[in-house]
C-alpha positions as CSV (number, residue, x, y, z in Angstrom):
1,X,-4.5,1.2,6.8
2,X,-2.4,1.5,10.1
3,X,1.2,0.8,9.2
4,X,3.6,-0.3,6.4
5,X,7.3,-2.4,7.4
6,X,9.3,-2.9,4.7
7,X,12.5,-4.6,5.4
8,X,15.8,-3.8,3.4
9,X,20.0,-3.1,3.7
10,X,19.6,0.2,2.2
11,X,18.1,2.3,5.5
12,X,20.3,4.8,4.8
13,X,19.1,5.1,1.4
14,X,15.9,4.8,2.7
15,X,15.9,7.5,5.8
16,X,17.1,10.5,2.9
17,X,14.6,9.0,0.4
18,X,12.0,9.6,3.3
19,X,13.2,12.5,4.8
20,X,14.2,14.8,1.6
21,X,12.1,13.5,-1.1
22,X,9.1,12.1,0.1
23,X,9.3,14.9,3.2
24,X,8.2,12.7,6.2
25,X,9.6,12.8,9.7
26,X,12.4,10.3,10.5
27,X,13.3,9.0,12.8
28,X,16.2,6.4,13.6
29,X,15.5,4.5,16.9
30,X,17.9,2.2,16.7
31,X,20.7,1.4,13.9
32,X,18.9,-1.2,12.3
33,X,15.5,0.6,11.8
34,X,14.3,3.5,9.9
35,X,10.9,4.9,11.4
36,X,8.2,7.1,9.8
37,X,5.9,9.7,10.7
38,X,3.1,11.6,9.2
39,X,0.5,12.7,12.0
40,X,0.8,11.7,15.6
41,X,0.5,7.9,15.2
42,X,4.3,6.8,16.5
43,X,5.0,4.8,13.4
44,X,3.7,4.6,10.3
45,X,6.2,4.1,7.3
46,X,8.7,1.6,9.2
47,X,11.9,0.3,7.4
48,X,14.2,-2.4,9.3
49,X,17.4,-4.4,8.7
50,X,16.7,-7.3,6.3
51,X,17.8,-8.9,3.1
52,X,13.8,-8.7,1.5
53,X,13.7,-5.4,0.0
54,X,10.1,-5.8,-0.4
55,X,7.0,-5.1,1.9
56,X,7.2,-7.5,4.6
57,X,3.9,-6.5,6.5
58,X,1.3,-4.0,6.8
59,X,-1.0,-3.1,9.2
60,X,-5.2,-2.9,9.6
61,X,-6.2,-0.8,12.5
62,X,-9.8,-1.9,13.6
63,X,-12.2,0.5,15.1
64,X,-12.6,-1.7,19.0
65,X,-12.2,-4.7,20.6
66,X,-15.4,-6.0,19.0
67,X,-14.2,-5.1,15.6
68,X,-10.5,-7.0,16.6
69,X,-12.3,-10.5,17.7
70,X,-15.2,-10.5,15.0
71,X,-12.1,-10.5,12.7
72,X,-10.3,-13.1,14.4
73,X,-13.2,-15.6,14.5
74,X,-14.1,-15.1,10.8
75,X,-10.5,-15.9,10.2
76,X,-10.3,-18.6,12.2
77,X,-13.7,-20.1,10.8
78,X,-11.8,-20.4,7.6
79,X,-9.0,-22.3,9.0
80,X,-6.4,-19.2,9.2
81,X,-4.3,-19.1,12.0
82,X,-4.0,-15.8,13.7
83,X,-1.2,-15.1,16.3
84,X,-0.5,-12.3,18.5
85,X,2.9,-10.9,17.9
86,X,5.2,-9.7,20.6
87,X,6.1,-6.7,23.1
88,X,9.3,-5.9,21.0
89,X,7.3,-6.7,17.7
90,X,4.5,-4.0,19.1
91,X,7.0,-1.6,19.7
92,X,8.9,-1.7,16.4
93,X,5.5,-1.5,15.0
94,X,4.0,2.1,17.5
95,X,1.0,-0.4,18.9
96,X,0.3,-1.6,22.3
97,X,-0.8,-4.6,20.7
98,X,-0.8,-6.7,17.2
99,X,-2.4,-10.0,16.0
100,X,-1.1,-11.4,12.8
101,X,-1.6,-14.2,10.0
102,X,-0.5,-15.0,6.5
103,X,-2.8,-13.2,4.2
104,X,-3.5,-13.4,0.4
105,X,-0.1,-14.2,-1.3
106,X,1.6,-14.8,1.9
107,X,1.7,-11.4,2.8
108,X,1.8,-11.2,6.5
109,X,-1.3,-8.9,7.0
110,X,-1.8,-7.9,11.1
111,X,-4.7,-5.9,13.1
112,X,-4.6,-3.6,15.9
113,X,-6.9,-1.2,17.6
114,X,-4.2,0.5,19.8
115,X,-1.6,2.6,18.2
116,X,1.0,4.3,20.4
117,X,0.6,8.7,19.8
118,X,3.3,10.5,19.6
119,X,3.4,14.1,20.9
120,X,6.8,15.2,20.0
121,X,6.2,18.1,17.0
122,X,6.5,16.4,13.4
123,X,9.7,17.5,11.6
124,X,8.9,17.1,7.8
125,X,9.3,19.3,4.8
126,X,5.7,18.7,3.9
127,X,2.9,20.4,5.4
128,X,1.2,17.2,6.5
129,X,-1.2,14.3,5.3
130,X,-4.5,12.9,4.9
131,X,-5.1,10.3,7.9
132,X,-7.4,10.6,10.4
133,X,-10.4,8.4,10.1
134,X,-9.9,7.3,6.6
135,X,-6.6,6.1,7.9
136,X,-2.7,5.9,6.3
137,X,-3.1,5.5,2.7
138,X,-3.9,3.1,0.3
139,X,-1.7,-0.3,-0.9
140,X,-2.4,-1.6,-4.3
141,X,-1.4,-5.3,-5.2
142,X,-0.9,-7.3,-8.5
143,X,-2.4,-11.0,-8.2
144,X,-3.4,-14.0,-10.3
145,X,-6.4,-14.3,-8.5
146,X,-8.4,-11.1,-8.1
147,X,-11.6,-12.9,-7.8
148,X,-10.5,-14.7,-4.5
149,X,-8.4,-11.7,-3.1
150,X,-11.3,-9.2,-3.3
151,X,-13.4,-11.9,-1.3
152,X,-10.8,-12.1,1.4
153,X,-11.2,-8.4,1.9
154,X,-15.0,-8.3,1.6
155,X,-16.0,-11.0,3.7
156,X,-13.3,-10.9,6.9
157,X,-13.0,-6.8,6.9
158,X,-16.1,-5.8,5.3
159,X,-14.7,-4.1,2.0
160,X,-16.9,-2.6,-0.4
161,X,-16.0,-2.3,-4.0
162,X,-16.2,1.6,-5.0
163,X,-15.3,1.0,-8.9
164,X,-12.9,-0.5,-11.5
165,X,-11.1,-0.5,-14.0
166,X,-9.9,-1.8,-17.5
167,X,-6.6,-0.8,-19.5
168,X,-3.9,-1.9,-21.7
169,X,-0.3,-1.2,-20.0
170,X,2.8,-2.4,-21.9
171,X,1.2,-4.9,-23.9
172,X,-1.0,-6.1,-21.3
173,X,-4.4,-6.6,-20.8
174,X,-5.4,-5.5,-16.6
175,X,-8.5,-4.9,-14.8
176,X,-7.7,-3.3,-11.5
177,X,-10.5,-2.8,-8.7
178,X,-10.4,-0.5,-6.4
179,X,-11.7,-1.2,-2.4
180,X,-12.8,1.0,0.5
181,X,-13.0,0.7,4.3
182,X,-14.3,3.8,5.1
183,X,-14.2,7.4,3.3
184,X,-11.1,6.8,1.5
185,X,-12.3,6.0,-2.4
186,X,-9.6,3.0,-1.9
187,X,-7.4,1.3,0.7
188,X,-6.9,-1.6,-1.4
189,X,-6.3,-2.2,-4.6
190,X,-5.9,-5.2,-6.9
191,X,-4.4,-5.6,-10.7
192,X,-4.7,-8.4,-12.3
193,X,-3.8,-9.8,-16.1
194,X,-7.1,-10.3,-18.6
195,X,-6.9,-14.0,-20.1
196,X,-3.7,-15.7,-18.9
197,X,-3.2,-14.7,-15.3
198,X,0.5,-13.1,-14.6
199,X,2.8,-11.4,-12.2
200,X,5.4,-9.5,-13.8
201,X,6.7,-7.8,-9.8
202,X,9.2,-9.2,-7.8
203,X,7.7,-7.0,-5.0
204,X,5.0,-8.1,-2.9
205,X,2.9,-4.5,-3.1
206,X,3.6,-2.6,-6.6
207,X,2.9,0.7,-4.7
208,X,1.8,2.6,-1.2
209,X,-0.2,5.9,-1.6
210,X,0.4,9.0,0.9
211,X,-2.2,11.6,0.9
212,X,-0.2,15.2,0.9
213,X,-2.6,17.7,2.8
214,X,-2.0,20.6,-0.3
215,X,-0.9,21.0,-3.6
216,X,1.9,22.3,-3.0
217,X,3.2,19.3,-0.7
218,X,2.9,17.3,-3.7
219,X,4.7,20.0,-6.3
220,X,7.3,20.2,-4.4
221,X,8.0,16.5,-3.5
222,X,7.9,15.9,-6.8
223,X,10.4,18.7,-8.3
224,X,12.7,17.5,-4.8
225,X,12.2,13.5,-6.1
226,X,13.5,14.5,-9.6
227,X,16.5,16.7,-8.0
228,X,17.7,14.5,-5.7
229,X,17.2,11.6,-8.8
230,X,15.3,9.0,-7.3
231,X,13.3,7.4,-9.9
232,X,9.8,8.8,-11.4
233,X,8.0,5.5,-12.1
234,X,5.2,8.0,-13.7
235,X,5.3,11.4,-13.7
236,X,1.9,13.7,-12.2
237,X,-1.1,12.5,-13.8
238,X,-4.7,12.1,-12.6
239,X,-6.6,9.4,-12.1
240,X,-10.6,8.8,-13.8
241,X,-12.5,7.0,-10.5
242,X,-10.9,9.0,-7.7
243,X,-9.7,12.1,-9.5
244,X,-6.7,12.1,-7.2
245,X,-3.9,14.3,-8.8
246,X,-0.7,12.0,-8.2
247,X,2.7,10.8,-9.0
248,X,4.1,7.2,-8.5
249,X,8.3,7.3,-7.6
250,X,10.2,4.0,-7.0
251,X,11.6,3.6,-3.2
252,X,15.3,2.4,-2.7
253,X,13.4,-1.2,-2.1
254,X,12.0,-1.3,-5.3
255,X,8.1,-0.8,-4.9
256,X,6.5,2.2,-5.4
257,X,5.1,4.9,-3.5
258,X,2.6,6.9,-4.6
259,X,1.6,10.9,-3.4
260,X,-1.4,12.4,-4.2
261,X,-3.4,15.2,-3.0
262,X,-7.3,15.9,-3.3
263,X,-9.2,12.5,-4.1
264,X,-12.6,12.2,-4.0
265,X,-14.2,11.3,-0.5
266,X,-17.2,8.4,-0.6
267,X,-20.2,9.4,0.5
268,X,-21.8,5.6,1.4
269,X,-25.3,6.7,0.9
270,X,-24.9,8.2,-2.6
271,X,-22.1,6.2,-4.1
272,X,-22.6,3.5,-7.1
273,X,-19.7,1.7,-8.4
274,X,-18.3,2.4,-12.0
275,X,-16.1,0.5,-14.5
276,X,-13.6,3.1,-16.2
277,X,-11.4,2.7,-19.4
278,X,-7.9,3.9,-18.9
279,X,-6.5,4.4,-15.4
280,X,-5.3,7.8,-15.8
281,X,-7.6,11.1,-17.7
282,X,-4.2,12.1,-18.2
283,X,-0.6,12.3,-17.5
284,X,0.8,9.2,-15.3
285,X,3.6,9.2,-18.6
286,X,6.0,6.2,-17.5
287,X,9.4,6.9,-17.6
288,X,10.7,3.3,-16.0
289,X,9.6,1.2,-18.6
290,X,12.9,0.5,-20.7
291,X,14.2,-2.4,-22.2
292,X,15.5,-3.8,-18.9
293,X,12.6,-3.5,-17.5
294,X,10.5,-4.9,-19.7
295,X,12.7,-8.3,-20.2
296,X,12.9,-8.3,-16.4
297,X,9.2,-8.2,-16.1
298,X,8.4,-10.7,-18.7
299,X,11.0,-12.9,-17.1
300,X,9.3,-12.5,-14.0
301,X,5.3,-13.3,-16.2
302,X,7.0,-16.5,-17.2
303,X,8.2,-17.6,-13.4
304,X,5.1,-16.5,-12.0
305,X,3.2,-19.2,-14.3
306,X,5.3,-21.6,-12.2
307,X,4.7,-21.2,-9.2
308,X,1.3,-21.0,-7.7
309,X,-0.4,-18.0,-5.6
310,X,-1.5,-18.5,-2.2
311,X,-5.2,-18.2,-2.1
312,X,-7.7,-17.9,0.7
313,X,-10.7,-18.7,-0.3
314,X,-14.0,-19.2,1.5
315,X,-15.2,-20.7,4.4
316,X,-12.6,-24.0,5.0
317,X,-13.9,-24.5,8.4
């Protein structure tokens, strides 16, 4: 994972958010944009001007120019257009260059192999984060059709499946599984309803993951969160497959971000996938699920029924 832009009205709400409770480096290159770092990519967290409030793309940084057309032509073997976006589009972005298409759900998903570095000092109140080669973060996604998402991601970027798992959240039924590029346990995730297949998110993403480099990064971005009141979707819990020791709180947008520190790292000769029950060993205690909520949500199940989920699936050359 390369790159995250989000689009909203709130960037000042969003540049504090950042800044003093997440503890990233801001910067505001313009008035209309709100621009993130953690490590010496340029960009990686970008916010611009826009009525969305929701994840509008996000970025796949491939290892060469091989990697880049290989890609391309197994997208465009399955009749998916791919486009290469613009100099000022680059730029917003911290790449020298971009291709993009309309991925599972309509989610504009773009590849790069470029990223602009940046060797101005990083001004953030955390120590730092997890990049290098197993990239940004992680993204997890809810979807009425996990079977054909996973097989997007498998078969055009090489995905492998590391593990699931099964649950019961608010009534619900899920079965989330969990994908990996490369040493991260997951840079994709999908959830999904058992049975009768729903969406209860407005959001395109339900939450973005942030690696802090050391406990204490991630004690004391959650004690600033709660200070400064942004919203605790779930308080510090730790999860079963990757034993990462998180907390999820809700961005000025609406989706979630999630920081963790110390997850397990794949080793790709030893590893065998496993099917959990329960997505947390403990804590994760929601504290957003009130009776607003829970009526928005299950308004939001009952549209979702309506109105179908765009799907790529297999080879429609």
């Amino acid at each position: 994972m390369g790159y995250l832009l989000a689009e909203s009205n709130r960037l000042d709400e969003w540049a504090t958010f950042a800044a003093q409770g997440l503890g990233l480096h801001v910067d505001v290159p313009r008035r209309d944009v709100v621009a993130c770092r953690i490590d010496a990519h340029q960009r990686r967290l970008i916010v611009r001007e826009g009525p969305a409030e929701d994840v509008i793309a996000i970025g796949w940084q491939l290892s060469d120019a091989a990697a880049l057309q290989l890609a391309i032509a197994r997208l465009s073997a399955r009749g998916i257009r791919v486009q290469e976006g613009n100099t000022a589009e680059a730029a917003l972005r911290g790449v020298d260059r971009f291709w993009f298409f309309a991925g599972p759900k309509k989610l504009r998903t773009e590849i790069f192999t470029a990223p602009v570095i940046s060797n101005l000092p990083l001004e953030m109140k955390a120590s730092g984060f997890v990049t290098d080669a197993a990239g940004m973060g992680h993204v997890a996604v809810t979807t009425r059709h996990p079977e054909a998402m996973q097989a997007f991601w498998k078969e055009i970027f090489d995905a492998r499946l590391s593990d699931e798992i099964e649950d019961k959240i608010d009534g619900l039924d899920l079965d989330f599984a969990f994908l990996r590029f490369n040493e991260r346990h997951h840079s994709f995730a999908t959830a999904s309803t058992r049975g009768i297949r729903l969406n209860p998110l407005r959001t395109q993403i339900h939450h973005m993951n942030l690696q802090c480099a050391s406990l204490d990064d991630l004690t004391q971005a959650y004690l600033r969160c709660r200070v400064l009141g942004y919203p605790i979707a779930n308080a510090i819990g730790q999860h079963p497959n990757d034993r990462e020791l998180s907390f999820y709180v809700q961005t000025p947008s609406g989706f979630e971000i999630e920081l963790g520190w110390n997850p397990l790292v794949v080793d790709e000769q030893t590893w065998c996938p496993t099917t959990y029950r329960g997505i947390s060993l403990w804590g994760h205690r929601p504290e957003n699920l009130s009776l607003r909520v829970r009526l928005g949500r299950f308004r939001r199940c009952l549209i979702s029924l309506m109105q179908p989920e765009f799907t790529i699936r297999g080879d429609q050359s």
